[in-house]
PAKOLNU-802234 format. One line per field, with one value per residue: residue in one letter; x, y, z of N, C-alpha, C, O, CB in turn. Coordinates in steps of 0.1 Angstrom, whole numbers, plus 5000, padded with zeros to 4 digits. Glycine has a CB too. Layout:
<sites>
type	a_...;
nX	X_...;
nY	Y_...;
nZ	Z_...;
caX	X_...;
caY	Y_...;
caZ	Z_...;
cX	X_...;
cY	Y_...;
cZ	Z_...;
oX	X_...;
oY	Y_...;
oZ	Z_...;
cbX	X_...;
cbY	Y_...;
cbZ	Z_...;
</sites>
This chain:
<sites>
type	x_x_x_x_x_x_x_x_x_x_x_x_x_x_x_x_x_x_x_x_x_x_x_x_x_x_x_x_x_x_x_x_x_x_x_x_x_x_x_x_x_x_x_x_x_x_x_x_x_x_x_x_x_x_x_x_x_x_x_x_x_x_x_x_x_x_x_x_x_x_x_x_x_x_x_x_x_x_x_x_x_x;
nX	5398_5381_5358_5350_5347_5321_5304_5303_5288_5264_5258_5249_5233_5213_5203_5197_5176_5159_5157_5139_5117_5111_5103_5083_5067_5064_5049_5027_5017_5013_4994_4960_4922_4914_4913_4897_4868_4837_4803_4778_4742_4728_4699_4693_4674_4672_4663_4655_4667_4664_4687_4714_4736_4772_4788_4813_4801_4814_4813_4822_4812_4793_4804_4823_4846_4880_4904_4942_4960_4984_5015_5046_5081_5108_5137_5164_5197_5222_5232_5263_5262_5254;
nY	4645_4657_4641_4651_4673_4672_4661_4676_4698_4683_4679_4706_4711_4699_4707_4733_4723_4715_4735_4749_4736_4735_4758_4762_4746_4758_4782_4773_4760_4781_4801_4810_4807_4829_4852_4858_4876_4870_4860_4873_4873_4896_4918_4952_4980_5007_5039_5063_5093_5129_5141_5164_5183_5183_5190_5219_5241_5237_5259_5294_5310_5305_5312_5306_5297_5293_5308_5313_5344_5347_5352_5360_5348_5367_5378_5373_5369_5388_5398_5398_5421_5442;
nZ	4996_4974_4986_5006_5007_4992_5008_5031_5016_5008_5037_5044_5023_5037_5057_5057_5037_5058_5079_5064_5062_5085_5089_5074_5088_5114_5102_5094_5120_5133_5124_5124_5128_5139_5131_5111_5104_5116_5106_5101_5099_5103_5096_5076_5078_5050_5046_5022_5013_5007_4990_4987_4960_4972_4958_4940_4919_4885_4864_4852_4858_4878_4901_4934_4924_4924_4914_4913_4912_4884_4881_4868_4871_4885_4876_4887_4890_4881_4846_4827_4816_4831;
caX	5396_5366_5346_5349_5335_5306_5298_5300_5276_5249_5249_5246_5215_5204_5206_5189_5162_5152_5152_5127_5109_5106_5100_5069_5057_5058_5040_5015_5012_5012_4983_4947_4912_4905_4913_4885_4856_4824_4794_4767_4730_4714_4690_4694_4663_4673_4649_4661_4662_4663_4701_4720_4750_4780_4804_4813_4800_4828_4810_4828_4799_4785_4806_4828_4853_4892_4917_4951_4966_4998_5030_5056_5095_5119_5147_5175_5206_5225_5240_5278_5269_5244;
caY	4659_4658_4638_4655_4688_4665_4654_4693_4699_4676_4682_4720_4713_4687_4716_4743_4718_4712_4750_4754_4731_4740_4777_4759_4739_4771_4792_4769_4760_4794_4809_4809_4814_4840_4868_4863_4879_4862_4864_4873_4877_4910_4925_4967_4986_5020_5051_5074_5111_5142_5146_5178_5179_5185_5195_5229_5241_5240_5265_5300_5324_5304_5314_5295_5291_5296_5307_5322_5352_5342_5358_5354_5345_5376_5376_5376_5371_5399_5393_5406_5437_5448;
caZ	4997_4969_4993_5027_5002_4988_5022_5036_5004_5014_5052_5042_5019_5044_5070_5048_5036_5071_5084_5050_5065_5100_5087_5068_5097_5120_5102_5095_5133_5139_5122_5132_5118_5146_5127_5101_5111_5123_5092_5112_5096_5109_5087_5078_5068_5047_5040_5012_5016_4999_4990_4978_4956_4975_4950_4939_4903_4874_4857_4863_4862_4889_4916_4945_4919_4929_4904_4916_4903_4875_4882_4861_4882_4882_4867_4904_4886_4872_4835_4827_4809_4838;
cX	5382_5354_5344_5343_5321_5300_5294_5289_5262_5248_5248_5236_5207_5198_5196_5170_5155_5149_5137_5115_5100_5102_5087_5060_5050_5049_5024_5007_5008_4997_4969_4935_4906_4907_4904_4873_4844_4816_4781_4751_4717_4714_4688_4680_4668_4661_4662_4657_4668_4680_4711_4732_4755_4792_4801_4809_4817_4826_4818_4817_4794_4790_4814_4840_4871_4898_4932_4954_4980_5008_5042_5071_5104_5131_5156_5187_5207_5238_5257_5274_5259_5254;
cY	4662_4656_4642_4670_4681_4663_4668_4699_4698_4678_4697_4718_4702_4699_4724_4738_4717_4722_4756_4747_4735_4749_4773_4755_4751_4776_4786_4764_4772_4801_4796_4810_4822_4851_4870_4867_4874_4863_4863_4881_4890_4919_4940_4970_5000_5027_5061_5090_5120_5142_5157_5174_5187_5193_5211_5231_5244_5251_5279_5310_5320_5306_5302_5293_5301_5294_5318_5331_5345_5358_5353_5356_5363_5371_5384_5377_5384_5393_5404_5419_5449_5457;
cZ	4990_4980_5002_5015_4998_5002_5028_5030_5008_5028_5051_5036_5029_5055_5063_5046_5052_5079_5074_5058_5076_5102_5083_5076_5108_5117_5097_5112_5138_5137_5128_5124_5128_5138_5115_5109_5106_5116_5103_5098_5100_5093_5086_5071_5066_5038_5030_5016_5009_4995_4980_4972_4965_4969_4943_4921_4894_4866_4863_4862_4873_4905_4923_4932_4919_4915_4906_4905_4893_4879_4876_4868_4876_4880_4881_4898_4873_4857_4833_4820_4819_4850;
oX	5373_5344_5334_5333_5310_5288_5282_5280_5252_5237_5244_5227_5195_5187_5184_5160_5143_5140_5128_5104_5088_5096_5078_5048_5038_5040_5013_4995_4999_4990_4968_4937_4894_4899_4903_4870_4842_4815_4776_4751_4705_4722_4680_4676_4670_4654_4674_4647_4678_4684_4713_4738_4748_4801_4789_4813_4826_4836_4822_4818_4788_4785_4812_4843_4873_4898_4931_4952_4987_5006_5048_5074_5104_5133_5156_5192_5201_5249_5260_5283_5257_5249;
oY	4669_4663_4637_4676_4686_4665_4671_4704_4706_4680_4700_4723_4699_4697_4721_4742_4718_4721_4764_4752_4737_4752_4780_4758_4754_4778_4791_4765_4772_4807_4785_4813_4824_4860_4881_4862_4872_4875_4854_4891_4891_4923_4944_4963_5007_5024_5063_5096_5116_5144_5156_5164_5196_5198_5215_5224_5252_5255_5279_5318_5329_5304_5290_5281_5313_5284_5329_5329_5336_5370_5343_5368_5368_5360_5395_5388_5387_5386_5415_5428_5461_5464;
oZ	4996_4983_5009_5018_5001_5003_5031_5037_5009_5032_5062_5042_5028_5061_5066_5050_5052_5087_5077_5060_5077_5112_5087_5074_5111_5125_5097_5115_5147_5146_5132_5112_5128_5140_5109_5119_5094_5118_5111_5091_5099_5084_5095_5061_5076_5028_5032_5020_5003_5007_4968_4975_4969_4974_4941_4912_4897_4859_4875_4871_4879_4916_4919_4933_4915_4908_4902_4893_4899_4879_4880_4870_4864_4882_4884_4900_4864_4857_4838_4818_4816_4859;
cbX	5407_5363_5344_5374_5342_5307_5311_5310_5276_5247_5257_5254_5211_5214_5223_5198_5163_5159_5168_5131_5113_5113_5111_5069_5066_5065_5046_5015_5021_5024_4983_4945_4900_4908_4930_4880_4854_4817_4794_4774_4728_4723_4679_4709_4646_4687_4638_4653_4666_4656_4706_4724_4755_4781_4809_4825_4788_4833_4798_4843_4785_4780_4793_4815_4844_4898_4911_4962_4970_4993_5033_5054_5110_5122_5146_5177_5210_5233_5227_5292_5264_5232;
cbY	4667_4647_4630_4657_4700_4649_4644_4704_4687_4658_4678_4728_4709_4670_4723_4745_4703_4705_4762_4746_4722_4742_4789_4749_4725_4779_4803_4757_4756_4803_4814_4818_4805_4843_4874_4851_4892_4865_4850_4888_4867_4926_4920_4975_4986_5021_5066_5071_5117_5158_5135_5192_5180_5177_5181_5234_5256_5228_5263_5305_5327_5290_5316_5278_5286_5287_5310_5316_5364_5338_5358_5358_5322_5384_5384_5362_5359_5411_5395_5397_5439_5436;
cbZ	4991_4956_4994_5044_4985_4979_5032_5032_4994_5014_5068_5036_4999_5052_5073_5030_5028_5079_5080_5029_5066_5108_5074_5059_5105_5120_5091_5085_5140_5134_5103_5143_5109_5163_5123_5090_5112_5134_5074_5131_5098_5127_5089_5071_5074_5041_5061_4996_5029_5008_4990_4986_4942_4979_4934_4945_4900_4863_4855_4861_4852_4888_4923_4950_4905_4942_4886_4921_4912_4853_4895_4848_4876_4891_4851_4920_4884_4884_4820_4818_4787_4844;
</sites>
């Protein structure tokens, strides 16, 4: 009886090891080097130009600057002596 479970044992990791495997060999069959892209040598020439800031001043005298009104929550429930 031990040995018919020892025996079940090993052809279960014999089984496993060999799916590991096959899962290893796949995915190395599988992949490619098309999906790196191509190093290609073209040469860019850039000119500099005048450029503005974009962003809004933090200062608040200067304007453009958003600050909502505060409102503080009402009070919806009524208490027992109300």
């Amino acid at each position: 009886m031990a040995s018919t479970r020892l025996a079940r044992r090993r052809i279960s990791a014999a089984v496993g090891g060999a799916a590991i495997i096959a899962m290893i060999g796949f995915t190395a069959a599988c992949s490619s080097d098309s999906d790196k892209p191509e190093e290609s040598t073209t040469t860019t020439t850039t000119t500099e130009s005048s450029l503005t800031p974009t962003e809004k001043s933090i200062n608040p005298t200067g304007g453009n600057v958003f600050t909502p009104p505060v409102t503080a929550p009402q009070q919806t429930v009524e208490g027992p002596n109300d």
